[in-house]
C-alpha positions as CSV (number, residue, x, y, z in Angstrom):
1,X,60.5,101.4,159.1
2,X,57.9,100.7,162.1
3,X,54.8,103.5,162.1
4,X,56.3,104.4,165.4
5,X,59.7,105.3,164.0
6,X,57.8,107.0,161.0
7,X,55.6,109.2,163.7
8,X,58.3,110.0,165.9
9,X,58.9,113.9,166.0
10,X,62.0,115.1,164.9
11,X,64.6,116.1,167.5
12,X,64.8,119.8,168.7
13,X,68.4,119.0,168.2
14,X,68.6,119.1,164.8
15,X,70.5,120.8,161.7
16,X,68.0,123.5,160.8
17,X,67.3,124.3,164.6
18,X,71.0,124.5,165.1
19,X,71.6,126.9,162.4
20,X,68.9,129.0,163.5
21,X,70.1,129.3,166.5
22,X,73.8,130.0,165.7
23,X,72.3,132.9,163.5
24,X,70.7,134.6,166.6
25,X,74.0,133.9,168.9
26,X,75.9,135.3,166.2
27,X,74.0,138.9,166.0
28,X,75.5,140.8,168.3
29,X,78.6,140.0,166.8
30,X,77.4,141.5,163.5
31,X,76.3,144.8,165.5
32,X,79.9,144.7,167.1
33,X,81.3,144.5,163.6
34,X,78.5,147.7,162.0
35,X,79.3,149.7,165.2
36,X,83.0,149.3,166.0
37,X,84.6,151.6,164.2
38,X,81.6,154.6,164.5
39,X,80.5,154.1,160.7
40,X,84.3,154.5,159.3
41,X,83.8,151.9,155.9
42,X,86.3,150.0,157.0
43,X,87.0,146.3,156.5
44,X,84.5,145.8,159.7
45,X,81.9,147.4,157.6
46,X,82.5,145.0,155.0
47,X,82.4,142.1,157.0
48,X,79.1,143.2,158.4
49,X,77.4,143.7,155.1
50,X,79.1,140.2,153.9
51,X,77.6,138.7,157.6
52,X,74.5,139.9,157.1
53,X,74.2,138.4,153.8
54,X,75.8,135.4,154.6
55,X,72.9,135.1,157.6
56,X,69.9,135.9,154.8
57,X,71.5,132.7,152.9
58,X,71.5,130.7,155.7
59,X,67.6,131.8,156.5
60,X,66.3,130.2,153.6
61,X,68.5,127.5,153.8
62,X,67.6,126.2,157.0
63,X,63.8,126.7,155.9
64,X,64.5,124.6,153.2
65,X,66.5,121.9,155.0
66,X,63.6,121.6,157.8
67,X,61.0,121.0,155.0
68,X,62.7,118.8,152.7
69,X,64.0,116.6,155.3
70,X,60.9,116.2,157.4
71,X,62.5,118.1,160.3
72,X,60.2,120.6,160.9
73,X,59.4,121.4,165.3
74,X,57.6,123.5,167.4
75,X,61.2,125.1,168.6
76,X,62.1,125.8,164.7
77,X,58.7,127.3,164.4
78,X,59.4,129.6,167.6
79,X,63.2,130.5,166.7
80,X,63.4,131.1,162.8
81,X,61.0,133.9,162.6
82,X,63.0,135.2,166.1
83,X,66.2,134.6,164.4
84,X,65.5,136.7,161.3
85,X,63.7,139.9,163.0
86,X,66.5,139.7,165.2
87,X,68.7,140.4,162.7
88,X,66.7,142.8,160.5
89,X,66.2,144.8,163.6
90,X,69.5,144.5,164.6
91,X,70.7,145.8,161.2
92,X,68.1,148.6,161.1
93,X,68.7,149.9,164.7
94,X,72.6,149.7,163.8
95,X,71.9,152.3,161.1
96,X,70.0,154.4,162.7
97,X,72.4,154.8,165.4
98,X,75.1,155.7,162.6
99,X,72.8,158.1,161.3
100,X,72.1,156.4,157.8
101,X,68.5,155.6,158.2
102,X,65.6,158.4,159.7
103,X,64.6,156.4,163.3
104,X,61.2,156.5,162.1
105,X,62.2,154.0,159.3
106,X,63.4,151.8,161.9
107,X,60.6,151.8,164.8
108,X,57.8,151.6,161.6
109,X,59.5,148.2,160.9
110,X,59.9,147.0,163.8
111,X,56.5,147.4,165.1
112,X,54.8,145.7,162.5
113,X,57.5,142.3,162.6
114,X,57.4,142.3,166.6
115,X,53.4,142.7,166.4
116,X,53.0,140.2,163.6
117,X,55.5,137.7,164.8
118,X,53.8,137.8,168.3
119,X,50.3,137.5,167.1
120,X,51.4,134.3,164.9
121,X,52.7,132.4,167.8
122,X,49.4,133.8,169.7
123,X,46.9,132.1,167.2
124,X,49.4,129.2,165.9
125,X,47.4,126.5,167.7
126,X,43.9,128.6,166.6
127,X,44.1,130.0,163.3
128,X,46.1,129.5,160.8
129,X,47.5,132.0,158.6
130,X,48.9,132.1,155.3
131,X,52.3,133.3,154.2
132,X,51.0,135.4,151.7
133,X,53.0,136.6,148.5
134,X,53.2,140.1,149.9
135,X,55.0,139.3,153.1
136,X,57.7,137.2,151.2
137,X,57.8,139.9,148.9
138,X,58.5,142.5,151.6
139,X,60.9,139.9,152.9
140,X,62.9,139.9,149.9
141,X,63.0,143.7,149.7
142,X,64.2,144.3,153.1
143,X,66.8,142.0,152.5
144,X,68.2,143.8,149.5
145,X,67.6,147.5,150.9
146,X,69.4,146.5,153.9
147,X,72.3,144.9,151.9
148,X,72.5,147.6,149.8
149,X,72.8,150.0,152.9
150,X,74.9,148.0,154.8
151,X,77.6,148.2,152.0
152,X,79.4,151.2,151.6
153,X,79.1,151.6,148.0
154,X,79.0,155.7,147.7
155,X,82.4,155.5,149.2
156,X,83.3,152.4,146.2
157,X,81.7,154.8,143.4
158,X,83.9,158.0,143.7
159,X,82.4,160.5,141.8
160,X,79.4,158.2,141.0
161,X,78.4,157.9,144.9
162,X,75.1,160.3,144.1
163,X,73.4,156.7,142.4
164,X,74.3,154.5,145.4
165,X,72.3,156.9,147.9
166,X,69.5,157.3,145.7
167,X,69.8,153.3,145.4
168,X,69.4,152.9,148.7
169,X,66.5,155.5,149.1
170,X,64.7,154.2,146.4
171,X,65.0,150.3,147.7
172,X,64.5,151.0,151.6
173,X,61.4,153.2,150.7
174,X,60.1,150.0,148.9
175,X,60.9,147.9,151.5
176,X,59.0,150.1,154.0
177,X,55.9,150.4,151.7
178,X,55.5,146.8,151.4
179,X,56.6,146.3,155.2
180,X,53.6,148.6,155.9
181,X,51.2,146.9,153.3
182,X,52.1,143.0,154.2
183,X,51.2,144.0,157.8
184,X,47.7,145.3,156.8
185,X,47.5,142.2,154.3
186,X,48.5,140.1,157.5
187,X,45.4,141.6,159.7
188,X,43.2,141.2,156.6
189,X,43.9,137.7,156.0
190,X,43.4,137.2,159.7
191,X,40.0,138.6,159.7
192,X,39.2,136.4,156.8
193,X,40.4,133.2,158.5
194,X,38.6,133.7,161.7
195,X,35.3,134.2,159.8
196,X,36.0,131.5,157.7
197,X,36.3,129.7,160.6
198,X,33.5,130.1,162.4
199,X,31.5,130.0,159.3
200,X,32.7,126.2,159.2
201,X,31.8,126.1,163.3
């Protein structure tokens, strides 16, 4: 292989970007499919919950897929982090319009991942910031509060359905703790980096 085949860029056009951006095209489909029939747990609730899982999967996939095979862009960079608080938003917003989650849950979330996600592709070329364990952490938890929510397990249990809602109290109250503690992580690594920085300037 020449060096100028092994320091050519990868092609926007690429698997990972590709399923990236299938995930955000397919979104709205997914809010069709929470919204449709008003909240009724249907078969289109189902295959919302099973959609939204299905998207999580294909998240970390595509993240893995882009690093292992060296096809890592700027456009990835731009649409994965797009992609994924599209849909967590999208799931979250979907909810509250049901009535299953307080609104203030919602607009909590999504001011910290809109305001974090901007200020990363603000600095990208400036600072650099860390993924820290915290943020994947809170990742991971509103993954599985919003799964857990999304299904309609009270309606499954019968009798039982008293644990499913405290289930999904218990796991979306998590999720928004750690939602609300990776975002002051995020500014506090920021600070760090940018002192760090200029201590090196």
């Amino acid at each position: 292989m020449s060096d100028a085949a092994a320091g050519a860029k990868p092609s926007n056009w690429n698997a990972p970007n590709i399923i990236t951006g299938a995930r955000i095209v397919a979104t709205p489909f997914f809010v069709w499919m929470l919204l449709a029939d008003n909240g009724e747990n249907g078969a289109l609730r189902w295959a919302a919950a099973v959609f939204f899982v299905v998207a999580i999967a294909t998240d970390a996939w595509d993240g893995y897929l882009a690093r292992s095979r060296g096809l890592i862009t700027d456009l990835g960079k731009l649409l994965d982090p797009i992609a994924d608080k599209f849909l967590t938003g999208a799931a979250l917003v979907g909810l509250s319009i049901l009535g299953e989650l307080p609104w203030w849950v919602t607009i909590v979330v999504l001011i910290r991942e809109i305001a974090v996600t901007i200020h990363r592709l603000m600095i990208v070329h400036d600072v650099v910031v860390a993924a820290a364990w915290m943020g994947k952490l809170k990742t991971v938890a509103q993954s599985v509060a919003i799964t857990l929510a999304l299904l309609p397990l009270a309606d499954v249990l019968g009798p039982a359905a008293p644990v499913a809602i405290w289930l999904n109290i218990i796991t979306m109250t998590i999720a928004v703790a750690l939602t609300i503690l990776s975002g002051l992580d995020y500014v506090l690594a920021y600070v760090r980096s940018r002192r760090d920085s200029g201590a090196r300037g």
